[in-house]
C-alpha positions in Angstrom: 76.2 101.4 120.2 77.9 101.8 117.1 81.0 103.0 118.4 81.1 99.4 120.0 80.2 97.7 117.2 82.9 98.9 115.4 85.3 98.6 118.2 84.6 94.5 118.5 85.0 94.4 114.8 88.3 96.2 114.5 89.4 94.0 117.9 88.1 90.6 115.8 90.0 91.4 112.7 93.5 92.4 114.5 92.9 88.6 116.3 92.5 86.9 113.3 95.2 88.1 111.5 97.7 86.5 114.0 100.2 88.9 115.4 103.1 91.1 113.5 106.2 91.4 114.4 109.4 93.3 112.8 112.0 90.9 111.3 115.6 91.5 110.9 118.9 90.1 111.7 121.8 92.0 112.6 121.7 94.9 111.4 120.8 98.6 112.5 118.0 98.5 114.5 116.5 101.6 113.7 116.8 100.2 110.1 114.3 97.4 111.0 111.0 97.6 108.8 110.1 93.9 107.6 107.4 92.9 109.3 106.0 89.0 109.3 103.0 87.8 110.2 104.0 85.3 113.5 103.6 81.4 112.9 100.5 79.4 115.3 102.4 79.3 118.8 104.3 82.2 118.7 102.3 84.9 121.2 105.4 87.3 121.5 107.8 89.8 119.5 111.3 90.0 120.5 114.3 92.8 120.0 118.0 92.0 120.6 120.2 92.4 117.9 117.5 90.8 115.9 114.2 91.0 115.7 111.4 88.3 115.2 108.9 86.2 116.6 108.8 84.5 119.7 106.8 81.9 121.9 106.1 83.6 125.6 108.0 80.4 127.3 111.0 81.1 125.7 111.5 84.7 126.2 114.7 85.3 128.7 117.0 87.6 129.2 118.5 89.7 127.4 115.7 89.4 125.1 113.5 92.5 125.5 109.7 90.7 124.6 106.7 92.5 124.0 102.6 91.8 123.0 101.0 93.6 120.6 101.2 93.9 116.9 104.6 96.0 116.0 105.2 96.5 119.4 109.2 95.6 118.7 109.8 98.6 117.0 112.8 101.0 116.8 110.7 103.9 117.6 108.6 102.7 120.8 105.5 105.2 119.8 104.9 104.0 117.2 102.1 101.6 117.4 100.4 103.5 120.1 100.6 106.6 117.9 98.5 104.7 115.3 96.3 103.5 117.6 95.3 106.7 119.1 94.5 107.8 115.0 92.7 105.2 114.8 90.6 105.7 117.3 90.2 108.8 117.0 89.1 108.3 113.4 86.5 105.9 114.8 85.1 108.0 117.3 84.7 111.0 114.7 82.9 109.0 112.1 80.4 107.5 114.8 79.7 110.6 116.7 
């Protein structure tokens, strides 16, 4: 029970945050590591040769668009490596 207690709170404060996405513009992608916190309306992060914040509508291609916070990263494990630590973390406190 507290495991999921903890869970919804964790899920609640990623949601209210808004989403994150890397910014940068033209320049080595792997070298991208400003993040910005995504305007109202903007539901997506995109990579090309830049990286931002994008609406869902108006992602096309060649635009590679992605959900999640971080997800438009230059190393793709990324988020989902801090994800599982998280969790893990989580599930070691509560059990």
């Amino acid at each position: 029970m507290k495991l999921l207690g903890a869970l919804i709170l964790v899920l609640s404060l990623s949601a209210a945050c808004g989403l994150k996405c890397y910014v940068c513009a033209f320049s080595d992608p792997h070298s991208c590591t400003d993040a910005l916190t995504c305007p109202a309306g903007m539901d997506r992060c995109f990579s090309t040769v830049t990286k931002s914040c994008i609406n869902s509508v108006s992602c096309v291609s060649p635009m590679r668009c992605c959900e999640g916070n971080l997800c438009n990263s230059a190393i793709p494990t990324g988020p989902s490596v801090v994800l599982l630590l998280v969790s893990s973390a989580i599930i070691t406190i509560f059990l």
